[in-house]
C-alpha positions, -999 to +999 in steps of 0.1 A: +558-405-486+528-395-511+498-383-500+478-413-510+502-432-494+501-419-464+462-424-464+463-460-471+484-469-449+464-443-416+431-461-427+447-498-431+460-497-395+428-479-385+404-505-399+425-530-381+424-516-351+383-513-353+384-549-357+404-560-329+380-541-306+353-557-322+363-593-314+379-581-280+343-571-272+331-604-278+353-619-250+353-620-216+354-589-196+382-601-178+418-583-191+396-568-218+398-529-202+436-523-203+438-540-237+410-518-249+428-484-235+460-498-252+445-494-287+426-466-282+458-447-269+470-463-299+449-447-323+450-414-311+490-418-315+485-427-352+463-402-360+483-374-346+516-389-366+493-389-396+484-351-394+521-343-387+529-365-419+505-345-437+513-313-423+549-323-433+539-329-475+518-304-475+486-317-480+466-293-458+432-312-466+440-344-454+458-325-424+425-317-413+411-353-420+437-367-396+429-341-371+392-352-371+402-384-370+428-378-340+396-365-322+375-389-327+399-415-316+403-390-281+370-390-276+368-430-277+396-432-256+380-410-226+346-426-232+363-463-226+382-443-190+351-431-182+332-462-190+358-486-167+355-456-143+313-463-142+321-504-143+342-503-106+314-477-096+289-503-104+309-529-084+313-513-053+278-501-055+273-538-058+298-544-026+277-517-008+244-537-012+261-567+002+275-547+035+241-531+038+225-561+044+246-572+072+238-537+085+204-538+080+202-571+107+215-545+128+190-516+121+161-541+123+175-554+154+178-518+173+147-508+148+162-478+130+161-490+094+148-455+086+181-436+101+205-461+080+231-442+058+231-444+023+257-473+027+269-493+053+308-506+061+314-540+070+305-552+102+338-555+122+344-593+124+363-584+157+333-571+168+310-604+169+279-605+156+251-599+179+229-631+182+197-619+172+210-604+141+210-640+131+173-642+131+161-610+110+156-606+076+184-593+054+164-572+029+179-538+025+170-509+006+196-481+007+184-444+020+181-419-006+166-415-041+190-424-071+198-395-097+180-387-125+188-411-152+211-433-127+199-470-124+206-490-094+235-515-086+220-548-085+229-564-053+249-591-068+271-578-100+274-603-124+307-600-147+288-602-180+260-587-177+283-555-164+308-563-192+282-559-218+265-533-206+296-513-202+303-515-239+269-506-252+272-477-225+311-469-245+288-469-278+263-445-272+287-423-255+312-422-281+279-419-305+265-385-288+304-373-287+305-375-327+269-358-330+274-329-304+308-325-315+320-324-282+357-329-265+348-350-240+323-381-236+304-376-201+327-382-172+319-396-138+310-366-110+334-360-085+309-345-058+291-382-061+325-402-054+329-378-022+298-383-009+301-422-015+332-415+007+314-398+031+287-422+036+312-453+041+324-428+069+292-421+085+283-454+082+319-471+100+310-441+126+277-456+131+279-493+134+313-490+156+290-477+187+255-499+179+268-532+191+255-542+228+291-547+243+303-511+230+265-499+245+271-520+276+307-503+284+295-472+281+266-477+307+284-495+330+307-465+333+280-449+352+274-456+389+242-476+392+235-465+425+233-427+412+201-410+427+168-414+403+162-375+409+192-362+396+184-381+365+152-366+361+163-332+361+188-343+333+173-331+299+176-345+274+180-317+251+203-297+278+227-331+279+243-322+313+272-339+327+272-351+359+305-350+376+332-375+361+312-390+338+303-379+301+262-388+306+254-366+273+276-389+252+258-420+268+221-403+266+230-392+226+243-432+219+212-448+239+186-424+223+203-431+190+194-469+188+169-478+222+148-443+219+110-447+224+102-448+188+125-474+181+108-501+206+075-489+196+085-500+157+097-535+167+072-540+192+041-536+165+046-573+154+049-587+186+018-572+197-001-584+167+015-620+176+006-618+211-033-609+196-029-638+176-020-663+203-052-648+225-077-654+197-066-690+190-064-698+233-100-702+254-085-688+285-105-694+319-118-666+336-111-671+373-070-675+363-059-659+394-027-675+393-007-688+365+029-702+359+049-682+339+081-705+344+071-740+357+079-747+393+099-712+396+075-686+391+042-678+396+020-643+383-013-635+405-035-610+414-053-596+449-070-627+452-042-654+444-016-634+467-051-644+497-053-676+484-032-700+514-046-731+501-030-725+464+001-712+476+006-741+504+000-765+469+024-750+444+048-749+473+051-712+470+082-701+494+083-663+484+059-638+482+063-602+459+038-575+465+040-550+436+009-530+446+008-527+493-011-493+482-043-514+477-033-552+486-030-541+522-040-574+543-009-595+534+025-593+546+045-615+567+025-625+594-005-632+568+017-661+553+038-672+584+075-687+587+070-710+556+064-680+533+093-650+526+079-619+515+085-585+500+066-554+488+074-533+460+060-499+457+050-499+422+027-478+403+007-483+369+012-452+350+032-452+316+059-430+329+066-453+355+100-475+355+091-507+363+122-525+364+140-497+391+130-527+416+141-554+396+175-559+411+160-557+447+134-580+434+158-604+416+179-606+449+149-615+472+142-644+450+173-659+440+201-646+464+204-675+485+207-702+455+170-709+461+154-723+435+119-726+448+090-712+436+080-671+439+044-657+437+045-625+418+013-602+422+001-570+424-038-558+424-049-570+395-019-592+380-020-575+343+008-548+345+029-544+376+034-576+385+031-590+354+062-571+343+082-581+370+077-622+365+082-616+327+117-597+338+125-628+359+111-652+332+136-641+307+166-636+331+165-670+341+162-685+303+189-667+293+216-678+321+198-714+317+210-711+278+171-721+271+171-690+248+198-657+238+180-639+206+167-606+229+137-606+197+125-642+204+132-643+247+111-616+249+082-625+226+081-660+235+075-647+273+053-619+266+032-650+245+035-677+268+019-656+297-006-641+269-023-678+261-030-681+297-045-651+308-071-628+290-053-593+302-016-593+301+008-561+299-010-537+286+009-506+299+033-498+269+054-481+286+062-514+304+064-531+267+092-510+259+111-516+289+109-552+289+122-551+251+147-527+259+159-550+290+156-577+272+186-563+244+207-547+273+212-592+279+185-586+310+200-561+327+192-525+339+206-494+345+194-458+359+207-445+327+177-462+309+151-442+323+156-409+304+158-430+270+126-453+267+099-428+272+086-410+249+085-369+251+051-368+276+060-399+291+095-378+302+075-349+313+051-376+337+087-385+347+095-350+361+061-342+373+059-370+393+094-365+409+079-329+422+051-344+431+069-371+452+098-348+468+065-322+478+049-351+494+079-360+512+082-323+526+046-319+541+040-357+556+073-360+571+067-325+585+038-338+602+041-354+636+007-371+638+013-399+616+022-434+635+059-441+632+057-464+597+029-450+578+049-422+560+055-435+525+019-450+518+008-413+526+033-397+501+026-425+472-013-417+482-009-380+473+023-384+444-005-411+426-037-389+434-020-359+417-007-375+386-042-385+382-053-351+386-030-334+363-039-360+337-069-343+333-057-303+333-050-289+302-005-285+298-008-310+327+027-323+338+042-292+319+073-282+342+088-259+315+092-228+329+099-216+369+066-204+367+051-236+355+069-253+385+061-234+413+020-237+400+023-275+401+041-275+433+010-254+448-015-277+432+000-310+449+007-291+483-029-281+482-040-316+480-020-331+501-033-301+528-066-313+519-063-347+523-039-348+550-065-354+576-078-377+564-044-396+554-036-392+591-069-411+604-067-438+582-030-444+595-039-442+628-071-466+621-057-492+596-037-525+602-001-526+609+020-519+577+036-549+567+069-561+569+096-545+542+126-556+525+136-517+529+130-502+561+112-463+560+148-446+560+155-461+530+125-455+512+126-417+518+162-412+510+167-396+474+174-420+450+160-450+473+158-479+449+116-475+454+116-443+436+101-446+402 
């Protein structure tokens, strides 16, 4: 074969081949990418049988022509891998978007949108989705910043758009390969692939454990009747385990999606709603008593729980008294045989678990099928109490069906008691709780108590535990108080003392032995102070009143009344 031969008939098939990819990229990316590899391969075969041709006659100058030719037909080729490579990278980052917004209900829902992986698996089908995912928004952003020069999937890939940018991306690749002179077009990073890997991981990881029922399981594992103290002396950052039961990997899954900052974030919107709903109500100002459920419950203060004629005329059958530390003239000789009643030793501080009582509560209300109605109150009917008939409010909506999203039960009750009374739950530590309670489906567990307080709030927790157990040791020691009167002197010195440490500087601190033993001297001081006092005023005041839990069970560790 001649030389010139051989050069028409390397350039004929050449040109031909140039065309065919010309009209190929004018159809439909489907099929188009292995037919587009095919010729490429193709050329690169030709052009290495030209330069052996060539080699073969002799002709050492159009040797090197094929051999520039065979490279540049090489360098197409791995452009059009790399390029296909970049198109099923921009379709799964396009899949990714789609699975992050299912998991982005759930991270709105627990509020940690901000601790979200980069991408996010599918949510498990098996797994059910939680109702109240249903309601939030599904706009997703995914963590992280893109790299330099890297544009973002869209979140829905369309076939064209991807098909044509893909070839003008094969262009100017194969364009800056011919003027660098380079062997290879820019190829996909590895490290980027792994990491996508990695992510998908993290994120399977992550939404396996966030669902309630998985969260659920895992607290009911733990004995609800545990003692309240030795929770308090579990750290959080010290994740001890009590005996059988893994409490670190409960404490590390609950502070993961229900941790302080997490309510707080969700509840920012219901407290601008619940503003909203106040400025647009003219609420009386002598509403001592109001119905948060119709005909079931009722939410007072001092003054409504005094009031016979108003509780003989909503046919009130039960009474709950959230605060006998101040409302001390009630009980259950005050209301006679018509009237059942209870108290609750409850306490408005932020550390304060509200809900401890709410099984005891609950029971009191409802245990014998009664469905008549309960007055709820406490001294002045904005926090303690007020928590409490919210707690009920939502329990009984969501075994009535009325309502299941955790979001709306809660704000719907928080907002329904709101437009009819001017101060209502303003405690935020109670907020969170009843948010919290409200996504466990209404339920509680001592497990809780370490996870929705904040870092002070956990330190109040642990102050006033050594505040309560000191109490414990110098009025029970004393034999001058009236057989009965015990506990109101203990909560009179554990509440005056967590006033008191409010105001010292490092108050609450119990961080060091040394730390300890000075706050233990400063409440045993007080109560040696006041503990004449204390002892008069039992001796001189009325007649406790009657209690659901008799003194024994009050003062035993871990007695449900312990906050």
């Amino acid at each position: 074969m001649e030389s010139g031969d051989v050069d028409n008939y390397f350039m004929l098939d050449m040109e031909g081949a140039q065309e065919e990819g010309e009209e190929e990229l004018e159809q439909p990316q489907e099929g188009q990418d292995g037919e587009a590899e095919a010729d490429l391969g193709w050329a690169v075969d030709t052009a290495a049988d030209t330069r052996d041709v060539a080699a073969d006659v002799g002709d050492t100058d159009f040797e090197e022509y094929a051999a520039d030719l065979e490279a540049q037909a090489q360098l197409q080729m791995e452009a059009e891998v790399d390029a296909q490579a970049e198109l099923a990278l921009a379709e799964e980052d396009a899949r990714a978007q789609e699975l992050a917004q299912e998991a982005a209900a759930v991270a709105a829902a627990f509020g940690v949108e901000d601790e979200l992986p980069n991408f996010a698996m599918e949510f498990a089908p098996e797994n059910g989705t939680p109702v109240h995912m249903q309601h939030e928004a599904l706009d997703f952003e995914a963590a992280g910043e893109a790299e330099p020069g890297e544009e973002e999937a869209p979140e829905q890939a369309d076939t064209e758009e991807v098909a044509e940018g893909d070839a003008e991306m094969q262009e100017d690749e194969a364009d800056r390969a011919d003027e660098a002179g380079d062997s290879a077009a820019v190829s996909l990073q590895p490290s980027r692939k792994r990491s996508r890997d990695a992510a998908f991981a993290e994120a399977q990881e992550l939404l396996a454990t966030i669902t309630p029922a998985a969260l659920l399981g895992k607290l009911r594992r733990l004995d609800p009747m545990t003692g309240i103290d030795e929770y308090y002396l579990v750290e959080v950052e010290g994740q001890k385990e009590l005996e059988g039961q893994a409490l670190a990997e409960d404490f590390q899954l609950t502070r993961d999606f229900y941790s302080a900052q997490a309510l707080e974030n969700s509840l920012v919107s219901m407290r601008a709603a619940v503003q909203r709903v106040q400025s647009r109500v003219k609420i009386p100002e002598n509403s001592s008593m109001i119905e948060v459920l119709p005909g079931r419950i009722f939410l007072g203060d001092a003054a409504a729980a005094r009031n016979i004629p108003a509780i003989l005329q909503n046919k009130i059958q039960k009474v709950i008294n959230c605060s006998p530390q101040t409302v001390r003239d009630t009980g259950q000789g005050f209301y006679g045989p018509g009237v059942e009643y209870l108290e609750l030793w409850h306490d408005d501080f932020e550390d304060y678990c509200i809900l401890c009582d709410f099984d005891v509560a609950w029971s009191f209300a409802y245990s014998d099928d009664s469905s008549g109605p309960v007055l709820v109150h406490c001294e002045a009917g904005v926090n303690r109490s007020c928590a409490l008939a919210i707690a009920m409010r939502m329990r009984i909506l969501l075994e009535t069906s009325q309502s299941s999203d955790p979001e709306m039960l809660f704000k719907s009750s928080w907002c329904h008691v709101a437009a009819r009374k001017q101060r209502v739950l303003t405690t935020t530590g109670f907020q969170r709780q009843l948010l919290l309670f409200a996504r466990m489906g209404c339920c509680w567990f001592p497990t809780l108590d370490m996870v929705w307080r904040t870092v002070q709030e956990r330190h109040m927790a642990q102050f006033r535990a050594l505040a309560e157990d000191t109490a414990k040791q110098i009025v029970c020691a004393n034999s001058d108080f009236p057989p009965g009167t015990w506990w109101r002197a203990i909560v009179f010195i554990r509440d005056a003392t967590m006033r008191g440490e409010k105001k010292i500087e490092g108050g609450y601190d119990l961080s060091t032995d040394s730390k300890r033993n000075t706050a233990e001297n400063r409440v045993r001081g007080y109560a040696t102070s006041a503990m004449p006092k204390l002892v008069a005023a039992a001796k001189a005041g009325p007649t406790p009143a009657a209690s659901a839990m008799s003194e024994k069970q009050r003062l035993e560790p871990g007695g449900l009344c312990l906050g």
